[in-house]
C-alpha positions as CSV (number, residue, x, y, z in Angstrom):
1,X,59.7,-12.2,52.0
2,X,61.3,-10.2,48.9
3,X,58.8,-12.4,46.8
4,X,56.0,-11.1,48.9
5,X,57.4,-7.7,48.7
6,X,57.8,-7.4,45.0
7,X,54.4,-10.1,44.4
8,X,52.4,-6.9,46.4
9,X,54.3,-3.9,46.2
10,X,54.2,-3.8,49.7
11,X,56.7,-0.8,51.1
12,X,57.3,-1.7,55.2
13,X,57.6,2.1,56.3
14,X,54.6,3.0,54.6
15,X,52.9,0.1,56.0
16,X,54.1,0.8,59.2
17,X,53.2,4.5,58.9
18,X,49.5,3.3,57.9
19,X,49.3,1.3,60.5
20,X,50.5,3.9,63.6
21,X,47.9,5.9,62.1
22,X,45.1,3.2,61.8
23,X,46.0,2.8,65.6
24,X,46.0,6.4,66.8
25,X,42.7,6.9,64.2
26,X,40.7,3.4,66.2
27,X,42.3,5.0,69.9
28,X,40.3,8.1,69.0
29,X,37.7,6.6,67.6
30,X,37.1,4.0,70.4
31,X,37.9,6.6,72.7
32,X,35.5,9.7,71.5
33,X,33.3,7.8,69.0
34,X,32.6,4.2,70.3
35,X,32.4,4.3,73.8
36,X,30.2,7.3,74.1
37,X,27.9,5.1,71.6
38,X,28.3,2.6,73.1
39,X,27.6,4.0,76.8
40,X,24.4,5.8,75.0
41,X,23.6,1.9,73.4
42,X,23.5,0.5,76.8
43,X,21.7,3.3,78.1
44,X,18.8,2.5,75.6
45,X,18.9,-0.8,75.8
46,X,17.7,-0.6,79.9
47,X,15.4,1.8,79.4
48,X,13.7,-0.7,76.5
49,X,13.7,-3.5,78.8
50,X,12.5,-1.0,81.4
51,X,9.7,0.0,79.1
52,X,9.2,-4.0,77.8
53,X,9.1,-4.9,82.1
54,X,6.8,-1.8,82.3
55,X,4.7,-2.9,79.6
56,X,4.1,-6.6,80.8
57,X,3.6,-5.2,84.1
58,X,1.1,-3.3,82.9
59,X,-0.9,-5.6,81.0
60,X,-0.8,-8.1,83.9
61,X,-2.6,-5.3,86.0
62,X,-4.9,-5.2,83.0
63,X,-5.9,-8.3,83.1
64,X,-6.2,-8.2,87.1
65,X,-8.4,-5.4,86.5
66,X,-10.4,-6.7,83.7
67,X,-11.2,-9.9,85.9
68,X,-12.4,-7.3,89.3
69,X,-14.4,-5.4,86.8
70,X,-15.5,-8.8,85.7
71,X,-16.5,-9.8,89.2
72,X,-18.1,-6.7,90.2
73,X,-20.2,-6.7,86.8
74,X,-21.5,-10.2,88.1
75,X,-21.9,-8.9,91.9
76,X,-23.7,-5.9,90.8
77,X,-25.9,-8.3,88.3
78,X,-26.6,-10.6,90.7
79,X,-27.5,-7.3,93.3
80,X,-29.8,-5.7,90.5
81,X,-31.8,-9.5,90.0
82,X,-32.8,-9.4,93.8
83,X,-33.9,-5.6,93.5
84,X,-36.1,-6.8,90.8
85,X,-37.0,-9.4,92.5
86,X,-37.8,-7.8,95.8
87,X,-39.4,-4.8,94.2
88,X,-41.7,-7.7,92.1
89,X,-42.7,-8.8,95.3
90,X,-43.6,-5.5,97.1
91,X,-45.7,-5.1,93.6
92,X,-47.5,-8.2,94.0
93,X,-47.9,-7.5,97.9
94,X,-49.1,-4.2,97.0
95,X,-51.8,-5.2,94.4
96,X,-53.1,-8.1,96.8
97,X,-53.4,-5.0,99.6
98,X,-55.4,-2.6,96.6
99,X,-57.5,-5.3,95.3
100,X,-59.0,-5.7,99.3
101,X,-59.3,-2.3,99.7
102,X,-61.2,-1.7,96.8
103,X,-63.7,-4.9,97.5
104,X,-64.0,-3.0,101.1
105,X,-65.1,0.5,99.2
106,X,-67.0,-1.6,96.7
107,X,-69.0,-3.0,99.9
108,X,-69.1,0.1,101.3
109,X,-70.5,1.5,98.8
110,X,-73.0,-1.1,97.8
111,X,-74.2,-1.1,101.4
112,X,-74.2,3.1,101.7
113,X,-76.8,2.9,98.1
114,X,-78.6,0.0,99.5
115,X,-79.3,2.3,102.7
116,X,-80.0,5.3,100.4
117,X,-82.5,2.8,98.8
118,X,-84.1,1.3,101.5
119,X,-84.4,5.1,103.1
120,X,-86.3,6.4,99.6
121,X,-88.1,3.2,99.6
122,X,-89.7,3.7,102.9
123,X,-90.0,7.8,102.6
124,X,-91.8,6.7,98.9
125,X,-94.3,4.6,101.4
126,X,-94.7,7.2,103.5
127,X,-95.6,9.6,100.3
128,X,-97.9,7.1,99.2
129,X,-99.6,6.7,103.1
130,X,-100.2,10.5,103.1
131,X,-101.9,10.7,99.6
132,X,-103.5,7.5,100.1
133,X,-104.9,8.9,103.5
134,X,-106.2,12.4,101.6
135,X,-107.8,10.2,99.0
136,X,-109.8,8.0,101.5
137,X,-110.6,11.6,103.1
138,X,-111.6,12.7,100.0
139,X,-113.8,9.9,99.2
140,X,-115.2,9.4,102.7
141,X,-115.8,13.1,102.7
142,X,-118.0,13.0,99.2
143,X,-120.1,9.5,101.0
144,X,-120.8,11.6,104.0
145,X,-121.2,15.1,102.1
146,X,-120.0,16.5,105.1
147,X,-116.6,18.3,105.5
148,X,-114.2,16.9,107.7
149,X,-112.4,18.3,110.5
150,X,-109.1,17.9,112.1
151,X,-109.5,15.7,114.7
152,X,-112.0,13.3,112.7
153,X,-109.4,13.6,109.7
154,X,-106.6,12.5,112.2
155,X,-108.9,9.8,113.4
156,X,-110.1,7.9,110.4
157,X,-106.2,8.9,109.1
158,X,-104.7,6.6,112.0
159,X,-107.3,4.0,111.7
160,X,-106.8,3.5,108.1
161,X,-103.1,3.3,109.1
162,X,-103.6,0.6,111.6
């Protein structure tokens, strides 16, 4: 041991000196430094994992969500397809309903002017009765050169009407 003290200059109180202080120096620095850090350390390291559980738990109600939304997307797709449809439908109900009412006021119509027609057609007769009447008057009253009167007007009138 002399060799190893002379080799290394080692000096045994001083060592021993360094090392009661190396001692109380670690006590007080596990005691004040480490543990607190390391207290803090552990501290962190559950709320990380708190946070890392928190995230995944979070993502998985994501997803969940994601896939309703999905679903309800489809439901509500599928909902506004048979709205269309429906509404398509009452369209096409609708137009069959206009085009027979307009045919029925088309007919009516047609049948209201052919009335009007038929009503001008025989009042146009009757016009051409009357004149045809005064003309035969006329002419029967220059072959007799005599004038007419009422009653013989009304006669030969109802005759020629006959």
């Amino acid at each position: 041991m002399d060799s190893l003290v002379s080799i290394f200059h080692i000096d045994f109180k001083l060592f021993l000196a360094q090392l009661i202080n190396f001692a109380i120096i670690f006590f007080v620095l596990y005691k004040f430094a480490f543990k607190p850090i390391a207290k803090i350390m552990e501290e962190r390291t559950v709320t990380i994992e708190k946070s890392l559980n928190d995230a995944k738990e979070v993502e998985k109600k994501l997803a969940e969500t994601n896939l309703e939304q999905t679903k309800i997307l489809n439901g509500a797709k599928k909902d506004a397809l048979a709205i269309v449809e429906s509404a398509n439908q009452s369209a096409e109900i609708n137009k069959q309903k206009l085009i027979e009412k307009t045919k029925l006021e088309v007919a009516a119509i047609f049948e209201s002017e052919k009335a009007k027609i038929t009503q001008e057609k025989e009042e146009s007769l009757k016009d051409i009765k009357r004149e045809m009447a005064d003309l035969v008057v006329l002419a029967v009253e220059k072959v007799l050169k005599e004038k007419m009167t009422d009653v013989k007007d009304k006669k030969i009138i109802e005759d020629l009407i006959k």
